[in-house]
C-alpha angles and dihedrals in degrees: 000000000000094000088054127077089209132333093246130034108198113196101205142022098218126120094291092039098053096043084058092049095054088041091057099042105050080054092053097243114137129238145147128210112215107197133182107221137062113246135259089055122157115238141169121263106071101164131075141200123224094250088070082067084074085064098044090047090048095048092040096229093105097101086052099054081034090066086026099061154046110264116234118215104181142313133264137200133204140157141160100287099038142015161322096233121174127215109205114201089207097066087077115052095219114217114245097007120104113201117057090225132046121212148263114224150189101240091208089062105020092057089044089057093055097043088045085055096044088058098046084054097066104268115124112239126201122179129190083041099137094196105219102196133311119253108228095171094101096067111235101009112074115189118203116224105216134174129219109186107312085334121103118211135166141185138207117235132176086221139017114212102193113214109155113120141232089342083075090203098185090034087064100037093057096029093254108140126091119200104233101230092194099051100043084145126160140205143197116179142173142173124252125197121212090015106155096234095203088062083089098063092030088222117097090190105058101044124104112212091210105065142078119259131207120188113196102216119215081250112101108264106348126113129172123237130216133203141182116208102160134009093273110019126073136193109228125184146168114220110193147150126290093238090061095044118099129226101226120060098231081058093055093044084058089048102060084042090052093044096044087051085065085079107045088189089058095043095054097057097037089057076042091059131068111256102231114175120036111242129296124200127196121200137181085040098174133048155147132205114222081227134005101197139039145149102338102337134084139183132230146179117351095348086064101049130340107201121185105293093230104111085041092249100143104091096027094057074054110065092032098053086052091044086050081038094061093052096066099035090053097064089037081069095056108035086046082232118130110153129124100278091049081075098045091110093055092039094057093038103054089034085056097049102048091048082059095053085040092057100044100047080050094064089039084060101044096046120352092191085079092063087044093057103042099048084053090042102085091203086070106013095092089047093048097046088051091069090046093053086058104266100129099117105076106059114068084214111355113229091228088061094047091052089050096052093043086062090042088061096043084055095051084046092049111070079177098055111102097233098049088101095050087062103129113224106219092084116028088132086033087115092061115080103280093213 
């Protein structure tokens, strides 16, 4: 429409803002993503879950990261008191997704690949566009202030998808955004090149190199993450508490060392292994919007909600939130309505299956013996496994997770159970609304 730049202004190229772009465009609906790095760019979330598949399918990019990436076949957990135990994605045929594993990837090229086939789809891409705020006060018509260098421009859209991340453009602007006092979780990460990946489980024998693998440290609340991206080099990272997580970077250097030194298997290799990539460190790890939608704008991916990664949820509420997103977008476009209540069905959906992934990391955190149990239990392993493929979004409170807090909290009631000691301390109020 002539007094319109573009229908849709998308902050952020990023997972969740290319998978809009491509939405969008193979509907014929113009936009345009205005991104403020240059790709390829490296970034944290390198492991999937097969639900982000529907997106690839939809978007017709899945053979290419298919040939591009390491397959994933599943997720384990260890740590010093249980495990491993392994989670296979197989065990559960998942409606609509064709291949029975997801995928680890490298982020420089894996997000370049989304954003390239956005814009051979049709969508207009800009990088180095450092977005300064969106103007609301012409009703029904936003314009995005944007910066290119010294000069100020700006563009009138019908509707602004922000995507930008965990800078949450639009949730500070408007005052969105609400710190999650349970989840202030940290992360430093690198990459490591020759690292014998089975020095973890201290089995050869019982690892499985394609999966993800998650080591709970003695330390209240941390675990390490492994990752493999090639044949030969792995992503490795602490996740802790703030508390833990030092100011200056030499002290958090001698934190991951310290952390990595819990397990003397995993040291050894690790001093064994070429250190690749310097340090990288993740803060603000957990938050909510009071809203994530409004009066022509909507928010998607990172820059809505940012739960605890370790479920490996972050890329793949990404690309979902953009593919729920579409739906009622889409309609917007052709109804011309673009207010708040056009966008009710995204918003409860999204709101639903992030509770989901909130809950149960929540249980992970307080006791995760109950996890444990209930993955290796196959009255409940299917149903279990179907939250770990992705599938969180259609059951207002699966039965499998209610099952799982109720023996938390038998647990918390019973000094006598043995498991009662082994109670983590981050989330003992984590089954109360957090917001």
């Amino acid at each position: 429409m002539s007094q319109y730049d573009f229908d849709i202004g998308i902050i952020g190229g990023g997972p969740a803002g290319s998978a809009m772009a491509s939405y969008m465009a193979k509907a014929g609906i113009s936009c345009v993503v205005l991104e403020q790095d240059h790709f390829p760019r490296h970034h944290v979330g390198e492991a999937l879950v097969p639900a982000s598949n529907r997106v690839f399918q939809d978007l017709g990019i899945l053979e290419s990261i298919d040939q591009t990436f390491r397959h994933k076949f599943g997720s384990a957990w260890a740590g010093p008191w249980f495990g491993p135990v392994y989670t296979r994605f197989a065990d559960r045929e998942q409606p609509g997704v064709e291949r029975s594993y997801t995928f680890h990837v490298d982020r420089s090229k894996f997000d370049l690949m989304l954003l390239q086939h956005a814009s051979e789809l049709g969508a207009t891409i800009y990088e180095g566009i450092r977005v300064q705020n969106v103007d609301f006060s012409e009703h029904g018509r936003p314009r995005i202030n944007f910066a290119i260098g010294k000069q100020h421009m700006g563009l009138s859209v019908r509707l602004v998808v922000d995507a930008s991340g965990r800078k949450t453009l639009l949730g500070n602007q408007l005052k969105l955004r609400i710190r999650d006092e349970v989840f202030d979780q940290y992360a430093i990460y690198t990459w490591f090149e020759g690292y014998d990946r089975s020095s973890l489980v201290g089995d050869r024998d019982s690892y499985e190199d394609e999966f993800t693998f998650i080591y709970f440290l003695p330390i209240s609340n941390s675990w390490i993450w492994q990752i493999p991206i090639t044949d030969t080099i792995t992503s490795v990272g602490v996740v802790t508490q703030k508390k833990n997580f030092a100011k200056s970077r030499q002290e958090r250097e001698a934190f991951f060392w310290q952390c990595i030194e819990s397990s003397p298997q995993l040291a050894g290799a690790l001093q064994e292994a070429r250190q690749i990539r310097p340090f990288i460190a993740e803060g603000d790890y957990s938050y909510a919007m009071k809203q994530i939608c409004g009066d022509n704008f909507i928010l998607i991916g990172d820059a809505a909600r940012f739960v605890d990664p370790i479920f490996s949820t972050g890329t793949s509420i990404a690309l979902n939130s953009a593919r729920f997103a579409s739906f009622d977008i889409l309609q917007a476009a052709e109804s011309g309505n673009f207010s708040k209540q056009s966008f009710k069905t995204y918003e409860d959906t999204v709101r639903r299956g992030i509770k989901n992934w909130y809950d149960l990391i929540s249980v992970y955190y307080r006791l995760n013996m109950v996890f444990g149990a209930f993955v290796q239990d196959e009255r409940h392993r299917r149903d279990l496994i179907k939250l770990l493929q992705g599938d969180v979004y259609d059951e207002e409170a699966p039965e499998v997770l209610q099952l799982m807090k109720q023996l938390v909290r038998e647990v918390e009631q019973n000094e006598q159970h043995p498991w009662h000691n082994f109670l983590g301390e981050l989330t003992s109020e984590a089954f109360k609304p957090a917001f």
